[in-house]
TIRO-2110 file (N, C-alpha, C; in Angstrom, 1 decimal):
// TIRO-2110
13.9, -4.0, -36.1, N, 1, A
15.3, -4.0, -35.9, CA, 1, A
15.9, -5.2, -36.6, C, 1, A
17.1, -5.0, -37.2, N, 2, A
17.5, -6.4, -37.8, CA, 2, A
18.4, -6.9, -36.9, C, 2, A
18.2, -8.3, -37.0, N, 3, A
18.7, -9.3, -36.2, CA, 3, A
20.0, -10.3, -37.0, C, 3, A
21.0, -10.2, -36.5, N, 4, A
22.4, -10.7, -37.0, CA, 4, A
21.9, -12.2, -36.8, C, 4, A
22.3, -13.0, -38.4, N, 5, A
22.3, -14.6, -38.1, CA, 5, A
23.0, -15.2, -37.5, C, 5, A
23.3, -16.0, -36.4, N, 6, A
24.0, -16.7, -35.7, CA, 6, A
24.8, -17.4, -37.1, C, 6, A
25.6, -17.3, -37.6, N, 7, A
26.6, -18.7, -38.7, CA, 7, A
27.9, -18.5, -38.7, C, 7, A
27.9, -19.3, -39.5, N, 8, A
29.8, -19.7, -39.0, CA, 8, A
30.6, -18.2, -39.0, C, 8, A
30.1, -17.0, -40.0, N, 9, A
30.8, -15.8, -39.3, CA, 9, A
30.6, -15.1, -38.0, C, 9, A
29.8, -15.0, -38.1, N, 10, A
29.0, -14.4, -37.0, CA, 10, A
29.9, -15.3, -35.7, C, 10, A
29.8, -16.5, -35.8, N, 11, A
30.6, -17.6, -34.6, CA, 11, A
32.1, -17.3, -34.2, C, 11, A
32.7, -17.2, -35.6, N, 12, A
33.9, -16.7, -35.9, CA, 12, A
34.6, -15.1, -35.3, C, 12, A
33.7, -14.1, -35.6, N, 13, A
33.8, -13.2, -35.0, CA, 13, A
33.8, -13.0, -33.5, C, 13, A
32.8, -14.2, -33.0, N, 14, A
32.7, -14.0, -31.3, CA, 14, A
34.1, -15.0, -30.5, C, 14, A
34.5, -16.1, -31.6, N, 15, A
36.0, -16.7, -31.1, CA, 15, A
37.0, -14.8, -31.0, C, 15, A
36.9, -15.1, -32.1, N, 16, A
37.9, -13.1, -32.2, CA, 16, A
37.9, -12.4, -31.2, C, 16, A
36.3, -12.1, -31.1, N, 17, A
36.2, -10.9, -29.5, CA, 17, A
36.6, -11.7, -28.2, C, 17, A
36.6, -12.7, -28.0, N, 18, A
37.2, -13.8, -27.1, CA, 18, A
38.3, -13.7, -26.8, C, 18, A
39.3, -13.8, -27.8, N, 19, A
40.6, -13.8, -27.7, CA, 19, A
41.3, -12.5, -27.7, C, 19, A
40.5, -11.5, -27.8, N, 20, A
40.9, -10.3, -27.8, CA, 20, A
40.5, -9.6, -26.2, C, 20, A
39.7, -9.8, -25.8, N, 21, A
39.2, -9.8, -24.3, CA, 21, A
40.4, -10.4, -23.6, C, 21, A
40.7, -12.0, -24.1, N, 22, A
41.3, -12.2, -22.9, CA, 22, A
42.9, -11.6, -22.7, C, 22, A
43.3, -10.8, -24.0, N, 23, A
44.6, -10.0, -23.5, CA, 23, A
44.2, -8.5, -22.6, C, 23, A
43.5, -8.9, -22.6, N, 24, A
42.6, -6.8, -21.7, CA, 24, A
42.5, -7.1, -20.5, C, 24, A
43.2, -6.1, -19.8, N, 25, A
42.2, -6.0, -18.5, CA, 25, A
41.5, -4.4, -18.3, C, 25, A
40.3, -4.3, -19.4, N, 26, A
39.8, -3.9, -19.1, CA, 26, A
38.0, -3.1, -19.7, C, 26, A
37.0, -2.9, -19.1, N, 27, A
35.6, -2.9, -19.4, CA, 27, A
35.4, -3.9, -20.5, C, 27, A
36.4, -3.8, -21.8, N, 28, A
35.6, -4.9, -23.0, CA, 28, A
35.9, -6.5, -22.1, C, 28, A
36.5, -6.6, -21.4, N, 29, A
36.1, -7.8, -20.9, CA, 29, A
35.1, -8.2, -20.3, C, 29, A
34.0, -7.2, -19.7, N, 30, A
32.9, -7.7, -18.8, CA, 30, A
32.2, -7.5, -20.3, C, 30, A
32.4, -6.8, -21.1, N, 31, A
31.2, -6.6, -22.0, CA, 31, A
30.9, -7.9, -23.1, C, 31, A
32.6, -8.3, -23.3, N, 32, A
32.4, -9.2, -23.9, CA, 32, A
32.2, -10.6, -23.6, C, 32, A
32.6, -10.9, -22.4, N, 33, A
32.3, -12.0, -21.4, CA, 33, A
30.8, -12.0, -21.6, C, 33, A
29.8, -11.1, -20.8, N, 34, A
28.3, -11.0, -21.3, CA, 34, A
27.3, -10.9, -22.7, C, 34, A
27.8, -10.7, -23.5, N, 35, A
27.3, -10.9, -24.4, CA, 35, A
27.5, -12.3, -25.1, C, 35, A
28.6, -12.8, -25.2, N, 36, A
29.2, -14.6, -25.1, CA, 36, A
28.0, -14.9, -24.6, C, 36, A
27.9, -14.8, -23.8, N, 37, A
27.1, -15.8, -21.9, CA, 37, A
25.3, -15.6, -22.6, C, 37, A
24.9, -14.6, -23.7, N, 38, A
23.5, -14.8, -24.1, CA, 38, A
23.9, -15.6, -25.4, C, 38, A
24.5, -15.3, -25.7, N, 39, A
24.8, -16.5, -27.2, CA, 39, A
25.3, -17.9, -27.0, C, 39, A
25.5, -18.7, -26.0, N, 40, A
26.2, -19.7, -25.5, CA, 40, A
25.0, -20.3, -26.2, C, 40, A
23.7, -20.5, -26.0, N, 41, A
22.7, -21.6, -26.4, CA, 41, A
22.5, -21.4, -27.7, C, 41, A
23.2, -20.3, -28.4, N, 42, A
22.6, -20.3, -29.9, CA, 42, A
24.4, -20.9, -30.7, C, 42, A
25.5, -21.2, -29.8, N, 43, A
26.0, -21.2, -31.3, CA, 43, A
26.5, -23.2, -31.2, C, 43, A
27.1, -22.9, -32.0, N, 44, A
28.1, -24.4, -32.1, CA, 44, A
28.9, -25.1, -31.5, C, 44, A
29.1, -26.2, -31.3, N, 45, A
29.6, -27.3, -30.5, CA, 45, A
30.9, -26.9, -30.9, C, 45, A
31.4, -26.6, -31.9, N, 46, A
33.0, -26.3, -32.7, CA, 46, A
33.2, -25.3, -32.1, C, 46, A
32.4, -24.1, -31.9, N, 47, A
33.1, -22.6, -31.7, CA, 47, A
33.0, -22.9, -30.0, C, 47, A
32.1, -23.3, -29.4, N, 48, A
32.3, -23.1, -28.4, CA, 48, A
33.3, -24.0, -27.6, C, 48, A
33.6, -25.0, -28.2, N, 49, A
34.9, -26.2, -27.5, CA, 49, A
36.0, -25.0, -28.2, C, 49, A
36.2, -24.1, -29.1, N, 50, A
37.5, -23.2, -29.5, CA, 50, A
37.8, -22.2, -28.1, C, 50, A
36.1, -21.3, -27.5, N, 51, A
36.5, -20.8, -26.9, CA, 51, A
36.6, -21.1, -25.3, C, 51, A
36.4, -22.4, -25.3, N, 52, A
36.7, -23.3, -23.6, CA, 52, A
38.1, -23.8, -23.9, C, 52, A
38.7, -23.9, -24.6, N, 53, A
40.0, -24.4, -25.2, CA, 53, A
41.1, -23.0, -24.9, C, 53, A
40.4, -22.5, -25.8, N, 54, A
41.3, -20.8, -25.6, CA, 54, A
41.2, -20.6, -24.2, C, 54, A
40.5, -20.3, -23.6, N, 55, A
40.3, -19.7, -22.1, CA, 55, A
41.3, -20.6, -21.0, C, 55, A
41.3, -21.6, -21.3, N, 56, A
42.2, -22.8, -20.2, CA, 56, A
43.1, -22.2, -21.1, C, 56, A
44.0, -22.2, -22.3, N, 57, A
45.2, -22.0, -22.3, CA, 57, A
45.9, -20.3, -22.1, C, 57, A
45.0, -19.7, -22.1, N, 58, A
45.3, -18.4, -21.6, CA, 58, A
45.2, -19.0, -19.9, C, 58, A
44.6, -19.2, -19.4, N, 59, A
44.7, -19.1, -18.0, CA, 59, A
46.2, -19.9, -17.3, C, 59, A
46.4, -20.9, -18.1, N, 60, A
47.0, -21.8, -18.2, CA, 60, A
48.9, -20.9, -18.0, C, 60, A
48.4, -19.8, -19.3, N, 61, A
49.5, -19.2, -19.9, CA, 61, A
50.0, -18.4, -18.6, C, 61, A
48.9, -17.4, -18.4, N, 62, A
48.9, -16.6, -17.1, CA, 62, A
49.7, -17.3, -15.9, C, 62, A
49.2, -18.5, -15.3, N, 63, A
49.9, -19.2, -14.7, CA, 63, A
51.7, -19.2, -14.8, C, 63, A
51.9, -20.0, -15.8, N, 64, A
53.2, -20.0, -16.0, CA, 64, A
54.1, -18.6, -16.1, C, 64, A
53.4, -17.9, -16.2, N, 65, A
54.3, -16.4, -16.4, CA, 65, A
54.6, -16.3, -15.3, C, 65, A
53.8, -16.3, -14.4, N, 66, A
53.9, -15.7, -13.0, CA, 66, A
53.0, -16.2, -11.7, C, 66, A
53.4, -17.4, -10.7, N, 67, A
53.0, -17.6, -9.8, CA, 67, A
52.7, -16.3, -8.7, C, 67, A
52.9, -15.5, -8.3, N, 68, A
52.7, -14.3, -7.9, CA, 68, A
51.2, -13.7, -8.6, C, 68, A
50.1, -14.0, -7.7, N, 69, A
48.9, -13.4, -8.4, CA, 69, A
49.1, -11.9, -8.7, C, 69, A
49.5, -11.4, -7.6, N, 70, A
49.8, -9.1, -7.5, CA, 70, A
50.8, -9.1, -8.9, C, 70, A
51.3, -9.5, -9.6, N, 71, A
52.6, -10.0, -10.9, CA, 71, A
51.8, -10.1, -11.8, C, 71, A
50.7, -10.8, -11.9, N, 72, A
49.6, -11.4, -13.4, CA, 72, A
49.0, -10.4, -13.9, C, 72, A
49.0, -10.4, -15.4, N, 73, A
48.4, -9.1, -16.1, CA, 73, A
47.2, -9.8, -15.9, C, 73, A
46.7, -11.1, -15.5, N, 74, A
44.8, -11.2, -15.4, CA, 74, A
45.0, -11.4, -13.8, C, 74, A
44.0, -10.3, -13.3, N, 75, A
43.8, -10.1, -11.9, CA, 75, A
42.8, -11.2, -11.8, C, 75, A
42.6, -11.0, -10.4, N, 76, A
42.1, -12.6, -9.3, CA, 76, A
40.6, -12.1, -10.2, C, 76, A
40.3, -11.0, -10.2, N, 77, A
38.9, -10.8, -10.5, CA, 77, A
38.3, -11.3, -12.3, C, 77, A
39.4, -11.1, -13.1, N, 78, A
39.1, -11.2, -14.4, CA, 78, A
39.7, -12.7, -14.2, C, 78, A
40.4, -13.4, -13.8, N, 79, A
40.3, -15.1, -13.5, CA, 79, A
38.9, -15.4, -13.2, C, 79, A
38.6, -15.1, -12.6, N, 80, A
37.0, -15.7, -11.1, CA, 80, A
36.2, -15.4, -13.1, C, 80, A
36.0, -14.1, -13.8, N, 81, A
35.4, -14.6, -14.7, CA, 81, A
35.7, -15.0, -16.3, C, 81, A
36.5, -15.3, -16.2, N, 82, A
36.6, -16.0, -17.2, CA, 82, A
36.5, -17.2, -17.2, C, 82, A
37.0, -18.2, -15.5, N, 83, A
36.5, -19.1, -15.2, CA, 83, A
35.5, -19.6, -15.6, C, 83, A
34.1, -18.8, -14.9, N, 84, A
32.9, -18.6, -14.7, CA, 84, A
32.3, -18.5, -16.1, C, 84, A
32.6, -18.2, -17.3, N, 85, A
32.3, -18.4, -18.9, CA, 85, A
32.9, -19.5, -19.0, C, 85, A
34.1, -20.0, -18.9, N, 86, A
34.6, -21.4, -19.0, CA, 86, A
33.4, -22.6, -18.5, C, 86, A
33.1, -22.2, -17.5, N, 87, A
31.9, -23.0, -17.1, CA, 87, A
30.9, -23.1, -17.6, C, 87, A
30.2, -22.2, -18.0, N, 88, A
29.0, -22.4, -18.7, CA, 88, A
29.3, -22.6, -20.1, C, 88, A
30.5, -22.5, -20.7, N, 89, A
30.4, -23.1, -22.4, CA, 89, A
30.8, -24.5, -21.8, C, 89, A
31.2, -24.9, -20.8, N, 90, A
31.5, -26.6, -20.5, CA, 90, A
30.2, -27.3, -20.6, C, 90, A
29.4, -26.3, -19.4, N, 91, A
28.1, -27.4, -19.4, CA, 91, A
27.0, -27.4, -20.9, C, 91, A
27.2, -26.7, -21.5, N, 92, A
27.2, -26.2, -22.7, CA, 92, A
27.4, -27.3, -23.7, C, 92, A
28.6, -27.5, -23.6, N, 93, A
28.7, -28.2, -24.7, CA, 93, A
28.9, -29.9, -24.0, C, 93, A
28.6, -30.0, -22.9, N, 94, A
27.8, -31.7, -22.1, CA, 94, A
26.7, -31.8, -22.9, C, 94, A
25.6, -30.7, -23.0, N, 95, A
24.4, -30.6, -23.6, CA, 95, A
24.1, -31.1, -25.0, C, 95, A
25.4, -30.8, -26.1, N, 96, A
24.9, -30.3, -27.7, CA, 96, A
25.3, -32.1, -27.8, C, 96, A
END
């Protein structure tokens, strides 16, 4: 089986599916949330402070649209994980 190199494209393309997840609510978010979450220890200090950066300012954004959780295009459940990826590229990049 061939195996895709982890480098700056390859890094590049998973910021992409990142920010493209977080306008969804829906299945590509858990898919792409978990596949992130096996790659967290293989990529870069750079891509991964882009996608802990992006994630607070989408959540951030969500926020401000609409205090009214039942109102937010990210439901309580797609918060709890995106959080929950925010976390582990945090302790993540405590590590590198």
């Amino acid at each position: 089986m061939y195996q895709v190199p982890i480098d700056d494209d390859f890094q590049q393309m998973m910021v992409s599916a990142l920010r493209y997840a977080l306008t969804r609510n829906s299945y590509i978010v858990g898919l792409t949330i978990e596949y992130i979450e096996w790659k967290i220890p293989l990529m870069d200090k750079k891509y991964l402070a882009i996608m802990s950066r992006d994630i607070d300012e989408e959540m951030k954004l969500s926020d401000r649209l609409s205090k009214d959780i039942d109102k937010r295009w990210m439901s309580k459940d797609m918060d709890k994980r995106w959080i929950q990826l925010k976390e582990k590229i945090d302790e993540r990049l405590k590590e590198v």
